[in-house]
MDTraj code that builds the backbone (N, CA, C; nanometers):
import mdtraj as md
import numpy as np

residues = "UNK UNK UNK UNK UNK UNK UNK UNK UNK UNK UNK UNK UNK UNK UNK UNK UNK UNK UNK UNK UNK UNK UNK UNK UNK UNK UNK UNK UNK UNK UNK UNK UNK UNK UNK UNK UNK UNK UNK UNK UNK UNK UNK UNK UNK UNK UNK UNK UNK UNK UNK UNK UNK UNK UNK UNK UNK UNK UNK UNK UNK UNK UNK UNK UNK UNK UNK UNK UNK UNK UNK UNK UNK UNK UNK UNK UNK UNK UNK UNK UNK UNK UNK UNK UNK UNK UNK UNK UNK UNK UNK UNK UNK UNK UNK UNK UNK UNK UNK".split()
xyz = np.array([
    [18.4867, 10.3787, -8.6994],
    [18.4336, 10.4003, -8.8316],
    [18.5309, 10.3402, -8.9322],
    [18.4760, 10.2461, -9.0224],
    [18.5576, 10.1972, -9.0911],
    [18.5691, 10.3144, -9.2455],
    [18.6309, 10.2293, -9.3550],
    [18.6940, 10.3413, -9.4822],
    [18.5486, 10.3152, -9.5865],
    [18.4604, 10.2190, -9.5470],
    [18.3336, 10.2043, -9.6450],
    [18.2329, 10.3530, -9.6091],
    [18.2402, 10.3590, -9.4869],
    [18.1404, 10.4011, -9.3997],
    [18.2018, 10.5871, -9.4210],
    [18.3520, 10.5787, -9.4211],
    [18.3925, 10.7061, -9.4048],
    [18.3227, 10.7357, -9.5051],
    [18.4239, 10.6796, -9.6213],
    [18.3715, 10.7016, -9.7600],
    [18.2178, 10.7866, -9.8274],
    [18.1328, 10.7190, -9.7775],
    [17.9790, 10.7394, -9.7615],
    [17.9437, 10.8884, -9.6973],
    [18.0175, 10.9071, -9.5953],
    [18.0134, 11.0128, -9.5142],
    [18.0774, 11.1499, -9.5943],
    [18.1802, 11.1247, -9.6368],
    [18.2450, 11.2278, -9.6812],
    [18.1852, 11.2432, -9.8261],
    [18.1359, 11.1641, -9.9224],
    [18.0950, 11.1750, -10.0675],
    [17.9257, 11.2366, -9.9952],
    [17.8773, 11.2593, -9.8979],
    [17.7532, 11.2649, -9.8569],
    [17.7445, 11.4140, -9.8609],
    [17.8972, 11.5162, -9.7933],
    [17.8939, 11.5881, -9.8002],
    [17.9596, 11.6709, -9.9051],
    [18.0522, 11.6186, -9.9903],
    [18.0660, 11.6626, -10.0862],
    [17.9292, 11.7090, -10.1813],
    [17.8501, 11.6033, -10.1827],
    [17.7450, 11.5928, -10.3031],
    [17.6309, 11.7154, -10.1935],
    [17.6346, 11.7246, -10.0845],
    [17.5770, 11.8561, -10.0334],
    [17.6002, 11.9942, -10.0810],
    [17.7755, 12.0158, -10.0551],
    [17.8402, 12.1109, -10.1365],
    [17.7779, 12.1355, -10.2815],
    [17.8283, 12.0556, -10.3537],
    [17.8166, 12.0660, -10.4534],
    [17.6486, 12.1136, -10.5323],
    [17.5318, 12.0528, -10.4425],
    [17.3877, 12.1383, -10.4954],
    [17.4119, 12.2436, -10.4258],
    [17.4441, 12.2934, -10.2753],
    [17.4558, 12.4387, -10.2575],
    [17.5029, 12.5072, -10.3210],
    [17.6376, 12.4771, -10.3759],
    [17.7183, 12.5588, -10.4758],
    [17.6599, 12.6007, -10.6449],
    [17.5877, 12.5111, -10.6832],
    [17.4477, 12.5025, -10.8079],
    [17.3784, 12.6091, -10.7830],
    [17.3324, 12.5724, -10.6487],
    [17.1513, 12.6478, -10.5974],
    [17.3084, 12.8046, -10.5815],
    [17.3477, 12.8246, -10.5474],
    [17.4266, 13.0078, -10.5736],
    [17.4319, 13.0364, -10.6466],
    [17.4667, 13.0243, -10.7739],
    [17.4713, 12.9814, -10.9007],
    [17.3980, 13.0526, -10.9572],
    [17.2627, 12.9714, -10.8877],
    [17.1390, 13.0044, -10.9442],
    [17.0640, 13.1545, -10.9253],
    [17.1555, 13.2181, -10.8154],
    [17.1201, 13.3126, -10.6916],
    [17.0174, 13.2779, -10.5920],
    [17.0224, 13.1636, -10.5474],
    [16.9775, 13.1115, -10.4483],
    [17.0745, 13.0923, -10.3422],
    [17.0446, 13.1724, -10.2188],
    [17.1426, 13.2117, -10.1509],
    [17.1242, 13.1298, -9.9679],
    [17.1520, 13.0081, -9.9641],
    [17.1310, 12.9106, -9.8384],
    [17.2219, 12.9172, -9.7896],
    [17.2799, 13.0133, -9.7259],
    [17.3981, 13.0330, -9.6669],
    [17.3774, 13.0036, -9.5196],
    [17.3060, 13.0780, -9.4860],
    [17.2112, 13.0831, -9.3343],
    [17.1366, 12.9657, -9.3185],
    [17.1003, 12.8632, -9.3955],
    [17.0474, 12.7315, -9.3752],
    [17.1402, 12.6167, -9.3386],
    [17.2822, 12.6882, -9.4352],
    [17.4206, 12.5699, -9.4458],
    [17.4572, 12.5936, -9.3122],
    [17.4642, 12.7002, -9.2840],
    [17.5473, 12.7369, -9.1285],
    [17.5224, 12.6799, -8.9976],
    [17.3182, 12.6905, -9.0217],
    [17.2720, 12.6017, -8.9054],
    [17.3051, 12.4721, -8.9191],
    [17.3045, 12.4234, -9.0425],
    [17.2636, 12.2770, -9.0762],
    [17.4354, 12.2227, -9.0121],
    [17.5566, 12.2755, -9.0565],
    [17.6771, 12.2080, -8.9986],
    [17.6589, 12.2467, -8.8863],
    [17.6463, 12.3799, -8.7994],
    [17.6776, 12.4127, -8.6725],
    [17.5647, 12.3196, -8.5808],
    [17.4766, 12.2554, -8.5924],
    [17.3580, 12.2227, -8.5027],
    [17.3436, 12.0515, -8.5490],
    [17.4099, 12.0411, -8.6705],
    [17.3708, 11.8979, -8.7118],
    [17.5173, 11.8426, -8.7219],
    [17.6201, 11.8405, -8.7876],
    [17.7032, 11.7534, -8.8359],
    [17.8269, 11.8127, -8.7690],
    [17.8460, 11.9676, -8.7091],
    [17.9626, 11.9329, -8.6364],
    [17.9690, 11.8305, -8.4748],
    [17.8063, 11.8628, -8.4142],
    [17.8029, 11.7521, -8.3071],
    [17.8310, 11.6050, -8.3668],
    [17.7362, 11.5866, -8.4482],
    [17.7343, 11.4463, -8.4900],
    [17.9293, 11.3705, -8.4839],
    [17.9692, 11.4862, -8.5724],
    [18.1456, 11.4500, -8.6070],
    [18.1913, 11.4757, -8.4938],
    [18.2057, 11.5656, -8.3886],
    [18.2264, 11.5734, -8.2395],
    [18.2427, 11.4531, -8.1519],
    [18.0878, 11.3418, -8.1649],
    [18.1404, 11.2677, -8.1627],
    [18.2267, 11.1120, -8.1988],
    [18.2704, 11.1462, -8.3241],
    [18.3372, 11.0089, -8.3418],
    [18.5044, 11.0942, -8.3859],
    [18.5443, 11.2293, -8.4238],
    [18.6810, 11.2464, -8.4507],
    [18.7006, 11.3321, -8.3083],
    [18.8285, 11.3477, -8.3438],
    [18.8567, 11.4472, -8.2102],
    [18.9022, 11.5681, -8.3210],
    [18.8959, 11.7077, -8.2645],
    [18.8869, 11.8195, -8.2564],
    [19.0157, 11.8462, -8.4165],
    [19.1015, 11.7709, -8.3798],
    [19.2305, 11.7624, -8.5102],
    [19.1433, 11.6764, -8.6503],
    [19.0970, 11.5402, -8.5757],
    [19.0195, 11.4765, -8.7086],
    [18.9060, 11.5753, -8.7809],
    [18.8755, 11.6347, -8.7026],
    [18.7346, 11.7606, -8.7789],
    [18.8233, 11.8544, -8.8372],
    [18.9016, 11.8925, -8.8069],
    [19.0107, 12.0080, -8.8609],
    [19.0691, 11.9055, -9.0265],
    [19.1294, 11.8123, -9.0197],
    [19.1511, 11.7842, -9.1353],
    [19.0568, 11.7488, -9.2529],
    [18.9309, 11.6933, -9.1746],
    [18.8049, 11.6324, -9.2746],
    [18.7642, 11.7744, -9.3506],
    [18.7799, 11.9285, -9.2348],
    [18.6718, 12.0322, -9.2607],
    [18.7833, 12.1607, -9.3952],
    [18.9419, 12.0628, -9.3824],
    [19.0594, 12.1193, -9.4550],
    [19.0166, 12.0304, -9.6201],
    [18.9751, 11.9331, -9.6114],
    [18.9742, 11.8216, -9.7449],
    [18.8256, 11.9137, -9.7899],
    [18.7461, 11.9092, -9.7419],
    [18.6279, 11.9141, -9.7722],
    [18.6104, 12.0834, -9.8014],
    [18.6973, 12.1567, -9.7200],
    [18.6276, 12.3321, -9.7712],
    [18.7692, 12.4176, -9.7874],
    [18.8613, 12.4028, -9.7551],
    [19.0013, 12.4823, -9.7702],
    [19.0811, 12.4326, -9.8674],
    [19.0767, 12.3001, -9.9255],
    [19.1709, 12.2860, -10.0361],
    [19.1684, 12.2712, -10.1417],
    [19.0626, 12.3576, -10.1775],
    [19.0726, 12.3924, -10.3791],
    [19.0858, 12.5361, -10.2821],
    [19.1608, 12.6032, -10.3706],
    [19.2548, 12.7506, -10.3540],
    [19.1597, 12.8324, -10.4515],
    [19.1422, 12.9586, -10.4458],
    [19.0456, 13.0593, -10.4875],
    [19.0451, 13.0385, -10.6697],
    [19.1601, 12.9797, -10.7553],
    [19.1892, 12.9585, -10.9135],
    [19.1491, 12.8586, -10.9637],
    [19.0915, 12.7566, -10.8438],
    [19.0430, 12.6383, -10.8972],
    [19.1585, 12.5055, -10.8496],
    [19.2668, 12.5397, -10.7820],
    [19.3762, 12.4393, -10.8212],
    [19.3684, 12.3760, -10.6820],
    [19.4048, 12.2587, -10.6442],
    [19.4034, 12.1784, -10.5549],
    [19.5215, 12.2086, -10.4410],
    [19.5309, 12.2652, -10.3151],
    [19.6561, 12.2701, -10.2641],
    [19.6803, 12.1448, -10.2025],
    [19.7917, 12.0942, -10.1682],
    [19.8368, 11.9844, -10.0835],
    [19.8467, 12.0153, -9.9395],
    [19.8545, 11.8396, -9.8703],
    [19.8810, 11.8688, -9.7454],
    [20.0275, 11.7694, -9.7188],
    [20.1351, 11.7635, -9.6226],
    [20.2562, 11.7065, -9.5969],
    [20.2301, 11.6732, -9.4868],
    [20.2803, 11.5134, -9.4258],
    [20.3359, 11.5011, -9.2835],
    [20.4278, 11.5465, -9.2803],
    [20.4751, 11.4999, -9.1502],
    [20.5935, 11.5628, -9.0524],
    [20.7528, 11.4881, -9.1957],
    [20.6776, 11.3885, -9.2343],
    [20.8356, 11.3322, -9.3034],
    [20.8118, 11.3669, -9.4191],
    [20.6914, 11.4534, -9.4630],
    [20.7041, 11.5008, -9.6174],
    [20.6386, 11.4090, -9.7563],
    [20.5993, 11.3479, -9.6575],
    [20.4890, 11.2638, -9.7759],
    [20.3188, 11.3159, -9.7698],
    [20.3244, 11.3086, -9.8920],
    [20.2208, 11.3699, -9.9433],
    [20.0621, 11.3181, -9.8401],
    [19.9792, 11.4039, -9.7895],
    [19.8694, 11.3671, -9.7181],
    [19.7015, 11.3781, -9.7899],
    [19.5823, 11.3239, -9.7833],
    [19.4555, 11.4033, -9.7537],
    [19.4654, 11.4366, -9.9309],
    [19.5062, 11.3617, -10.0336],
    [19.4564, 11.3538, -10.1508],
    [19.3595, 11.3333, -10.2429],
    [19.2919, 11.2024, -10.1280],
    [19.1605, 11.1822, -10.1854],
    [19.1078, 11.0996, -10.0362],
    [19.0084, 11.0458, -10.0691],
    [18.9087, 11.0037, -9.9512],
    [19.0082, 10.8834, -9.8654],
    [19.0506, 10.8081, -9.9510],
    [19.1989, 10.6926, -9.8780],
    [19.2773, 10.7385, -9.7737],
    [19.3488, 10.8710, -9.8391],
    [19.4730, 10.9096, -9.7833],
    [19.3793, 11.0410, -9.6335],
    [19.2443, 11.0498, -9.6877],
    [19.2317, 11.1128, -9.6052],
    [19.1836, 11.0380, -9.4735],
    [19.1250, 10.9557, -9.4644],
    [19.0532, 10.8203, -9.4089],
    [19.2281, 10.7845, -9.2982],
    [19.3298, 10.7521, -9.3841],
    [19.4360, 10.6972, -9.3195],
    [19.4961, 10.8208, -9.2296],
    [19.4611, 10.9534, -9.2774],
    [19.5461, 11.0604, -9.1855],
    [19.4263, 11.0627, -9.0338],
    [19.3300, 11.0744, -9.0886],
    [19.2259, 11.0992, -8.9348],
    [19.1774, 10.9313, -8.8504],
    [19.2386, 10.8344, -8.8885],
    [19.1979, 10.7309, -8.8513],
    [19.2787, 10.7494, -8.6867],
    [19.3574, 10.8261, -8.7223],
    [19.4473, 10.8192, -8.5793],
    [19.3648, 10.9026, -8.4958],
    [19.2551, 10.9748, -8.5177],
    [19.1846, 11.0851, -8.4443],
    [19.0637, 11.0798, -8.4116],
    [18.9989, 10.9195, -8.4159],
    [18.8880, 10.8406, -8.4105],
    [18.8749, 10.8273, -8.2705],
    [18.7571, 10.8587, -8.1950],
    [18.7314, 10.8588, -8.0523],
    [18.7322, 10.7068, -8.0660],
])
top = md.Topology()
chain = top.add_chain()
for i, resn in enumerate(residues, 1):
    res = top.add_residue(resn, chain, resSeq=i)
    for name in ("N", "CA", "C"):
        top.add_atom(name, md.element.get_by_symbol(name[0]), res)
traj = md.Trajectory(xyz[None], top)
């Protein structure tokens, strides 16, 4: 998978997030629709092209790192440079985890 294609992929599910998070909002409550829809559709699909660490960081960018206040937490490699900032840096950390 190249960084056009990631790209596409990951803004695909952002912009998913983001009407679910609207439609709650609204008190429209698709919680039980979201659950099937990743567990039956898109964690196989991602199953197969990352390995088990690449889904762990895509599923860290995408749902664990805005912190409960709104604020963005970071991620570090092993030498302390900054990781998984935006779609680039995240693309370059899981490229190593590409079946």
């Amino acid at each position: 998978m190249n960084l056009k294609t990631f790209t596409r992929f990951i803004e695909g599910l952002e912009k998913y997030q983001d009407k679910r998070d609207k439609a709650y909002k609204l008190g429209i409550d698709i919680l039980s629709f979201d659950e099937d829809y990743y567990r039956e559709v898109i964690r196989p699909l991602m199953s197969e092209v990352f390995t088990e660490e690449g889904m762990d960081w895509i599923n860290w960018y995408l749902y664990d790192r805005v912190s409960f206040d709104g604020t963005f937490l970071e991620a570090f490699d092993k030498d302390g440079n900054k990781i998984c900032f935006d779609i680039p840096s995240l693309y370059d950390t899981i490229k190593e985890y590409l079946k």
